[in-house]
N, C-alpha and C positions, 0 to 999 in steps of 0.2 A: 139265464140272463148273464151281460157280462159281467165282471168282477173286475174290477180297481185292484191292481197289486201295486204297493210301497214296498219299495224295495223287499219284494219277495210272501210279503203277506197281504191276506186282501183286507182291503178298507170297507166294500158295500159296493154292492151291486147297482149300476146304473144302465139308464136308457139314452141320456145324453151328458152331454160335458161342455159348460158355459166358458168360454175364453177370454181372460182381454188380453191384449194387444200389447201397448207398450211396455215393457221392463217383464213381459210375459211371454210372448212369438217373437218380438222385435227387438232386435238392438238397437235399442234409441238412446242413449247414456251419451253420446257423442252429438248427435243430432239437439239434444235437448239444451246440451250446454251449450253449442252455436245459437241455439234459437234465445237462450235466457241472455246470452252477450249481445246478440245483437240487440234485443230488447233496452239491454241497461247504457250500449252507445248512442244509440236512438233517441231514448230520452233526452240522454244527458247536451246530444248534439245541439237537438230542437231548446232544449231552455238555455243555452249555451246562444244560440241566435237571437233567444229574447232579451239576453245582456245578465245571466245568473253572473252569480262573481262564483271564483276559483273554491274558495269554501264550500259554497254552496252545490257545485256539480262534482266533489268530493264526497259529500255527504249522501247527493243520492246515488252515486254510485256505490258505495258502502250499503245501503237499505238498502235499495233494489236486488244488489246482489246476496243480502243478507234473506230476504224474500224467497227471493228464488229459488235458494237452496244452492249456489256456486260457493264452491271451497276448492281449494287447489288445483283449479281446473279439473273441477269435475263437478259432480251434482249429485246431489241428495236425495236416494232415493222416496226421501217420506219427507220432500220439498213441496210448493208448488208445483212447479213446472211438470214435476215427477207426476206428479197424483191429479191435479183439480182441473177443471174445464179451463178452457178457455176464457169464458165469463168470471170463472174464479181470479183466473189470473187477472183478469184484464179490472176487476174488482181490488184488487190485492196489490196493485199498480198507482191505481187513482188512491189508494188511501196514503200511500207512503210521501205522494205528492203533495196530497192536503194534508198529514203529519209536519212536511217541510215548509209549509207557506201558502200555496195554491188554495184557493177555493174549490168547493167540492165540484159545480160544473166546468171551474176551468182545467179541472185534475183529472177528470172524466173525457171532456173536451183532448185535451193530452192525450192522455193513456188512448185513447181510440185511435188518435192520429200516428203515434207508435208503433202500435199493432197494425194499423194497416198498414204503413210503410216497412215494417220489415217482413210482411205476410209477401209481400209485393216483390220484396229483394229476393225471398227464399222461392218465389215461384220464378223468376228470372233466373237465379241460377239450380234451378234442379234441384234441391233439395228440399222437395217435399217429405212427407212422411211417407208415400207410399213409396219411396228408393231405400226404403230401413232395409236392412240384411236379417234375415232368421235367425236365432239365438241356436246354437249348437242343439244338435235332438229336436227339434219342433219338427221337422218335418218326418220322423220317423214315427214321434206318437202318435200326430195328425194320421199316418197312415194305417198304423196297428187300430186307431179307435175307427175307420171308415171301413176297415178290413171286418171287424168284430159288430158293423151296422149298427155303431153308437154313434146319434145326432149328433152335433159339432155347431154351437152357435157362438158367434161374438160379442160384448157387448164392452166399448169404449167411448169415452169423451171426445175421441176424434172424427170428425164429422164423415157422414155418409162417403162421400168420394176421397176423400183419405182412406178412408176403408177399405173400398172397392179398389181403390189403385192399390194398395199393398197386398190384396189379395193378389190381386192380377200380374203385379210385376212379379210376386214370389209363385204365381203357379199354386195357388191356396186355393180358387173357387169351389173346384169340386168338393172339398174336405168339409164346409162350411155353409147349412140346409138356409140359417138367415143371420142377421145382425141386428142390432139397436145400436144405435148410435147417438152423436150429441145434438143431432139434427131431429129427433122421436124426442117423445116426453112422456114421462117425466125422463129425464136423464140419471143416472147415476152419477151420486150413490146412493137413490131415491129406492128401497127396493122393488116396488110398482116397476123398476126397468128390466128387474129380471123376471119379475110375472110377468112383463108385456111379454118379450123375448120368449121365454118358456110355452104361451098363448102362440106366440107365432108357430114356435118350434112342435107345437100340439101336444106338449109334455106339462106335467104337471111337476113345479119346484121341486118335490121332494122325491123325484126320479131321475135330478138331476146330480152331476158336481160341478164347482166353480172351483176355477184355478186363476189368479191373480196374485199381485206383489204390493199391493196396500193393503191395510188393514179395512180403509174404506169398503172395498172392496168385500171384503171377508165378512166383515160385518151388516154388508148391504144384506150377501146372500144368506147369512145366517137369520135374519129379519124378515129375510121372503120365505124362510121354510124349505132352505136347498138341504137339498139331502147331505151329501157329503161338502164342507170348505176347503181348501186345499191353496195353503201359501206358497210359492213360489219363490227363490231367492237367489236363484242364478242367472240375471239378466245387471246383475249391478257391480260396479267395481267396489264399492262397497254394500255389503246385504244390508236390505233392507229390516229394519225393525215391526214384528210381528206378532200381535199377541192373539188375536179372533181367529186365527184357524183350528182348524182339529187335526189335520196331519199339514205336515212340510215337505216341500219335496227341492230339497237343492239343487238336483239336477233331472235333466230327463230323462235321462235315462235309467231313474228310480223309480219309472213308473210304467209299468205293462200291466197288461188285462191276459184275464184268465176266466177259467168259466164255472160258475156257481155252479154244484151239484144236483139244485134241486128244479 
């Protein structure tokens, strides 16, 4: 069977290897922090036309970006934006508004109208998520694990055709048997999403490894019974904070497959 080597030694032997996406295959650290700005202009624009005073679209410019996880033009990888769905965001949005003033439907009310207007901006100008560029080494491990006829499934908070299109544009499909996404339920970081996945993929949890750059993540799959956890930490200008894995792998190129003896 094949063998997980870290840098040089093996970890355990797997049949497949669960993947997510952002801040893991994806350079999104650039993309996230246009999406978390445009979000926090948007707001501030729209309560700005309902006659907020200067105070006040100071203020949520300050939380929202406090939220999100933006710091010096950059973002955070164990942010918002970084980690939680959409729903979470778009949850985590409406609160900061009712903290300010708003009532909870008109803050809700809001934050929808937010998200869709700049969901709308980023699909007029092209930058969806499935234009992310590959993290340096993704596509070599991708090919060493389909070389060695280790399944390859994905499982992200980014909806079904964000998915599909960043496969497609990166030339991924073949490498990748199926996906869950934030379009399936339970979603992640429920671990039922990596049993569902695993059920797709005809593999059993603990035949598997997951590699991912949140904790959420690590702890989903340690909850589902995944065999091996595997933190990730070279997708960020700043590395992310990690404590639920069992090995680390800061780059990818510290990770090749070898073949159990027995």
């Amino acid at each position: 069977m094949p063998t997980l080597m870290l840098r040089g030694e093996p970890i355990g032997t797997v049949k497949g290897v669960l993947f997510d996406k952002d801040g893991t295959l994806s350079n999104s650290e650039y993309h996230l922090f246009q999406l978390a700005e445009l979000r926090v202009q948007t707001a501030s624009q729209l309560l700005k036309e309902q006659g907020a005073s200067c105070k006040l679209l100071k203020e949520v410019k300050r939380l929202l970006a406090k939220a999100y996880g933006i710091s010096n033009e950059s973002i955070s990888p164990n942010g918002i934006i970084a980690i939680a769905s959409r729903d979470n965001n778009l949850i985590s949005t409406a609160t900061v508004l009712c903290l300010l003033g708003e009532t909870w439907p008109k803050a809700l009310e809001l934050s929808n109208k937010v998200f869709q207007l700049v969901e709308r901006q980023q699909e007029e100008s092209d930058s969806s998520a499935g234009n992310r560029s590959l993290l340096p080494g993704v596509r070599e491990i991708l090919q060493n694990l389909h070389d060695a006829d280790i399944t390859c499934g994905l499982i992200s908070n980014d909806s079904c055709p964000g998915i599909q299109s960043f496969l497609s544009n990166n030339n991924l499909r073949k490498f990748f048997s199926n996906l869950w996404s934030a379009d399936h339920h339970p979603t992640k970081p429920n671990p039922a999403a990596v049993e569902g996945l695993c059920e797709r993929l005809r593999l059993h949890p603990w035949e598997c490894a997951l590699i991912g750059d949140a904790d959420s993540d690590l702890l989903m799959a340690r909850q589902s019974g995944i065999g091996i956890a595997l933190g990730y930490t070279g997708g960020w200008t700043k590395k992310p904070i990690l404590t639920e894995h069992q090995y680390l792998i800061n780059n990818w190129n510290e990770l090749t497959i070898g073949q159990s003896k027995y």
